[in-house]
Every structure is written in structure tokens, then in C-alpha cells.
Phi, psi and omega in degrees: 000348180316125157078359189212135191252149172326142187290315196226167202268139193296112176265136193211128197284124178322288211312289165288037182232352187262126188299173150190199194306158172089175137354126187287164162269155152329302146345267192327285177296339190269347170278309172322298174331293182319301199275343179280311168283343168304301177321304202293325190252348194241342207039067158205186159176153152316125155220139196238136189262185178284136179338310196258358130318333177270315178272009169255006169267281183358328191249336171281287170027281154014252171281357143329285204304335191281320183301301197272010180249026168223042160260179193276164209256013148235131199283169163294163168296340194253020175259346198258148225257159184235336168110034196259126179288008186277333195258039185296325189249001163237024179278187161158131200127201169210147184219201204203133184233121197272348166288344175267351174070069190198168209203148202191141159228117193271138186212107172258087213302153184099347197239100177298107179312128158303123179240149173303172196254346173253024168219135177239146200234112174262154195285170137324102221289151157083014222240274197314342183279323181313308179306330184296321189286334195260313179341286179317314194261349177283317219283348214272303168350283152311334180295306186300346194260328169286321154317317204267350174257034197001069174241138204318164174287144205026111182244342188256027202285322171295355177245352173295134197263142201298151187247152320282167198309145174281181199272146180096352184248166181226145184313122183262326167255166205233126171251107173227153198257131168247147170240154190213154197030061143287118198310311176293358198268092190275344207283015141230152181254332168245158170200181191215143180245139171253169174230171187234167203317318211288317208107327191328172157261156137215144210274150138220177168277152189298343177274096189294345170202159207240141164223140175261165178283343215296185143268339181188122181254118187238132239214109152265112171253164175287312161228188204285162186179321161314057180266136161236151212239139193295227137292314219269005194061005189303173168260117155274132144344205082247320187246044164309300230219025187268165186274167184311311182260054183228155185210189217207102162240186174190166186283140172254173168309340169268302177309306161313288179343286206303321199263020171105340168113028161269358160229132195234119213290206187230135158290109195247113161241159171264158169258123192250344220265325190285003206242020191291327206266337184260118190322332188254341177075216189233133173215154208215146160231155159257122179246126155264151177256083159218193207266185208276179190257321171259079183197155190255130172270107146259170157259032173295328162312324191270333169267328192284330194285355180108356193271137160312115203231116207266155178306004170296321226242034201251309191284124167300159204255090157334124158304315155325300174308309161297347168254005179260036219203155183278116202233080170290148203280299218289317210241014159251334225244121178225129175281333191262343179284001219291122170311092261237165172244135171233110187271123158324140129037102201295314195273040149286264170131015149237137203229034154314127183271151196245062183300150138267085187283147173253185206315160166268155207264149158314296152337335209267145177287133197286123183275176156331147214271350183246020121320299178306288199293319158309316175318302168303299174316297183280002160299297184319310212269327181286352164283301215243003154295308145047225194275301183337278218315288216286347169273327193272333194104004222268141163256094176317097190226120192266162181268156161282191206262328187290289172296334176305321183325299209264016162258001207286004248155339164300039175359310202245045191276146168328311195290340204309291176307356177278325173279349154280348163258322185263030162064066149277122226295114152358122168073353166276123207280144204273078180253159162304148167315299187301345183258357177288159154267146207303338155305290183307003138316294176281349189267321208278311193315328174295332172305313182240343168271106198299111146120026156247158207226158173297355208250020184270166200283166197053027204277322171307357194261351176274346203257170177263157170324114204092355180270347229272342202251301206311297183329338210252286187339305178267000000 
């Protein structure tokens, strides 16, 4: 999969994410493997759950549609949702947003749902087993996306609220069942129509895409509705072709925080236009996964693990703070820069990802010009060890720097014939990329990276003291 991007958004089985003692399985990394590039080229993936999983989302579905279809077909005033981020962690009931054509029951454990007082009303059925289930399968989830960021095990277990909640706490995450155009739902008026290649109409709300705060959200609908917008910015399908127990997740904004902006959220809108002929409108649950309130989004995981951490991203974010703030998508967002995985060989049996970061944001405090450059430089070069490796077929096993000293001139060296097949530049020792010294950086980069030269700015500031005139020389 090394070097190649997925045709289609990825399906990867719950059942083959849940890590357990030992050695990872074959199952396990080519499922990691998957779900990681699906994030990466789709911001989504398919997770397909176990039988009787499917038939209890299947079974909330249900009594949703039966919930939202005897509520009243314009909401009360104090039903109506005003979008206030200060109340990210205390909604819970149901309330309504009538510019989005959309209708929502919030389901919070710890938290007594609010009802007007001269109605009585029942929840949508099953809400506590779901929420236990899409929890459960949010968290296994999140473990794999940290393994595939070669970060330590449950690494987000501290900002996570405890299983199960101790007494007196309320849940920071939410399971809420949304309905969207119930044809009786009057309270919207405006929508904006796009046509799609085909000629079709399709409908959207006048707010054209979405971002969740979540680290991850995971989404069952009854039909189809779901586009998310690509690497490539295209707008996708998503839940076009899904199966009875399969649901659809994808990454939010406190996970981009937490990991330094190496998983990058998703952008989401619903298709409103096509559900007018149907009684019931479109309904769907949703569980976000997020983090506890009194607790901080840092990377300090994403630096003990070796990752490059840009300075937008150095202080830690009260969470509180980070979901009440303002996050425009055009200054999170660069498509071309969107950061991509690149997995070794499945029978390597290391499946450390070969991040491509991205670029510095405008916004980002400018690093230093032999900072910048050591970056690139091992950017570069972890790239294009690579792609060599992944043309010739060659399977890539590096020596440390220490043992290498004495292999460099060695034919018959552990290392010799790997260097000699993949054309590795005469005296530089066959190291991981990131362990060359900044000399042996640049001799490799001249070799092989095309259009690079000693004469870029600042490149003397990488080399050590006394190279700087051997270096020109050669």
C-alpha cells in the first residue's frame, strides 16, 4: 500500500482495531493501515460493526423517526437551538435549528434532559446502549489512529472522561439523534440549491459546511445524505453504498489540536433537497467523542513520539476555552498541502507512518532559517528513501548510526546489499533518515533530490563547524 492512495473511502472492520497483548496481527495493521489513509485522502472512513450492532443502531433509527415525527411542526421559542458555544457540554433534550432544517435530541449521560412542563414526552428508545456502543468503538478507534501516529498506547486516556463516569459527573461526550427536512417541520425557509454533474437539483442549508469540535465522530443514517470534502476539496458521498451494520467516522477539530494538525478534521455538509417525497425526513445518530472540559489539548505525545510540532500548536488549549472560540476552516485548512501516510511494505512489519507535514501556516511563528531547513531536509529525504525503496521492491531495514560507522565501505555488511540496490550515495551510512547527520543529509539530498543545491538559503547553517569550505569543494 506503500506509495499508493486508496481508490475509495476505506472499510475497516471494528472487530479488527481492537488492539490486544503482543505483536500487532496482520488483521490489525493492514486495518489500521487502511483507516489511517482513508483519513488522510477522505477525512472519513467505513467501520463496519458486529451483527447485533447494526441491529440496535438500526432499531434507534426507528424510534427516532416515530420521536420526530409527533413533535410539533413549528418548535416553541425556548426549543429553539441559538448555537451558543458556551453550552458545548450541557445540552441535552431536544431542541431545533430551523435555519438548518434540522431537529436534534441530545443524549447526555449525567444530565437530565429538559422538557416543556405542560407536555409529556418520550426519548428516542435504546439511546443508553447505543451511546455505550458507538463509545466504546469511538475509543478503539481513536487507539488505532494513535498507533498509525506511532504514539504511545491510549495516549488521550487524560482528557477522556472516566469509564464508567464516577457519581456527580456528566458526560462531555454526546450521542445526538438529528433529523433533518421533516416535510411537517415548517420553521425553515431558506436553503441554497447546487445541481450536480448529472443535472440532478440537490439541495443544501444555506451554512454550507460544517465542522465538528469532536476528536471523532461516528454517524449512522437511515439514507443517504453525507458529503465530505476531500483532500483534493472535492465534495464526496459518503454513505451512498453502506451496509446494514456499517457507519461512517471521521475526524474533529480537538483531535487536529491534540495531534499538532498531522489528522485533519472533516468538513461536512447534509443534502436536504432530495428527502421532500419522504414523511419522515432524514434521520441519523451521531456520537461525538470528546474531551473532558476541565482538562488541556497539548502535543506533548506528538513531540515524545519525535513529531515535529508547529507553533501554532506549542501551548497548551484549555479545552473549555478551544471549544468556545471560533475555528474558520479557510486558516485550518491548505488542500494541497493535506497531509498524507505513507506505510512501509505490509511484510515489513513496520508500519511507522512516513508523515508528510504540512507546510507552515501563515499564522504559525516563522522557525528559524536552520531549523526550517533540517525540517525540510528530513522531510525530503524520508520521502524519497521512500518511494526508491517502494520502485525497486526492495524491503527497507535501517541500521543505527553507530553500527553503520563500520558498515559504510563493507560490501558484505548487513546493510551492503540494500545499499547497493537502492543506489545509496558512497560513504554515507545507511541509517534511518532522521539519524543522518546533517552533513550526510545533504550529500544524500544532492544526489537524489532533484533541484536541490548547497546554494539554498541558509544551507550552511546545517553543516558543522569546519565542513563548510569541504562541502562547497565537493
Amino acid at each position: 500500500m506503500a506509495g499508493t492512495g486508496l481508490p475509495s473511502l476505506g472499510r475497516v472492520k471494528l472487530t479488527d482495531l481492537i488492539a490486544s497483548e503482543g505483536l500487532p496481527s496482520d488483521s490489525y495493521k493492514f486495518s489500521m493501515s487502511t483507516l489511517s489513509q482513508s483519513l488522510a485522502q477522505y477525512s472519513a472512513a467505513i467501520i463496519q460493526l458486529p451483527v447485533g450492532d447494526g441491529a440496535l443502531l438500526r432499531s434507534g433509527l426507528d424510534t427516532a423517526r416515530l420521536y420526530f415525527h409527533q413533535k410539533a411542526s413549528y418548535p416553541a421559542a425556548d426549543m429553539v437551538h441559538t448555537n451558543d458555544s458556551r453550552e458545548w457540554c450541557k445540552t441535552s433534550g431536544y431542541y431545533a435549528d430551523p435555519q438548518l432544517w434540522q431537529e436534534t435530541y441530545d443524549y447526555r449521560p449525567g444530565l437530565t434532559p429538559t422538557e416543556p412542563s405542560n407536555t409529556m414526552e418520550f426519548p428516542p428508545g435504546s439511546l443508553p446502549d447505543i451511546f455505550a456502543l458507538l463509545g466504546k468503538a469511538a475509543r478503539h478507534i481513536l487507539d488505532a489512529i494513535s498507533f498509525s501516529l506511532s504514539l504511545r498506547s491510549s495516549p488521550f486516556t487524560e482528557i477522556l472522561d472516566n469509564v464508567p463516569l464516577r457519581n456527580r459527573e456528566v458526560s462531555s461526550s454526546v450521542l445526538s439523534v438529528f433529523c433533518h427536512s421533516r416535510p411537517s417541520f415548517q420553521g425553515a425557509q431558506h436553503h441554497s440549491l447546487t445541481t450536480q454533474d448529472d443535472g440532478q437539483l440537490v439541495t443544501f442549508p444555506d451554512h454550507e459546511h460544517q465542522v465538528d469540535k469532536s476528536l471523532i465522530t461516528l454517524v449512522k443514517s437511515d439514507r443517504a445524505g453525507l458529503h465530505i470534502r476531500d483532500f483534493h476539496g472535492h465534495w464526496i458521498l459518503l454513505d451512498g453504498d453502506l451496509g446494514p451494520q456499517e457507519a461512517i467516522v471521521y475526524p474533529g477539530l480537538a483531535l487536529y489540536q491534540a495531534t499538532a494538525g498531522y489528522v485533519s478534521p472533516a468538513l461536512h455538509r447534509t443534502e436536504t433537497g432530495s428527502l421532500q417525497t419522504n414523511m419522515y425526513g432524514r434521520c441519523s445518530l451521531a456520537f461525538k467523542l470528546m474531551p473532558k472540559s476541565m482538562t488541556s489539548l497539548s502535543c506533548s505525545e506528538m513531540r515524545a513520539a519525535g513529531h515535529g510540532v508547529e507553533a501554532q500548536f506549542q501551548l497548551p488549549i484549555p479545552v473549555d476555552d478551544f471549544m468556545q472560540r471560533s475555528h474558520p476552516t479557510d486558516q485550518l485548512f491548505t488542500r494541497h498541502n493535506f497531509p498524507g501516510y505513507n506505510f512501509p511494505a505490509a511484510q515489513d512489519g513496520s508500519l511507522k507512518p512516513l508523515i508528510k507535514r504540512r507546510k507552515n501556516n501563515a499564522r504559525c511563528k516563522p522557525l528559524p532559517p536552520s531549523k526550517k531547513l533540517r525540517l525540510k531536509a528530513q522531510r525530503v529525504l524520508k520521502e524519497r528513501v521512500q518511494d526508491i525503496a517502494d520502485k525497486k521492491g526492495i524491503k527497507l531495514r535501517f541500521c543505527n548510526l553507530k553500527e553503520c560507522e563500520g558498515h559504510i565501505y563493507a560490501l558484505d555488511s548487513p546493510c551492503g546489499s540494500i545499499r547497493m540496490e537502492i543506489g545509496w550515495p558512497p560513504g554515507v551510512p545507511f541509517v534511518h533518515p532522521h539519524d543522518l547527520p546533517n552533513k550526510a543529509k545533504l550529500d544524500f539530498l544532492e544526489a537524489y533530490a532533484p533541484g536541490w543545491t548547497a546554494s539554498q538559503d541558509m544551507e550552511l547553517s546545517l553543516i558543522e563547524p569546519g565542513q563548510a569550505s569541504q562541502h562547497s569543494a565537493n
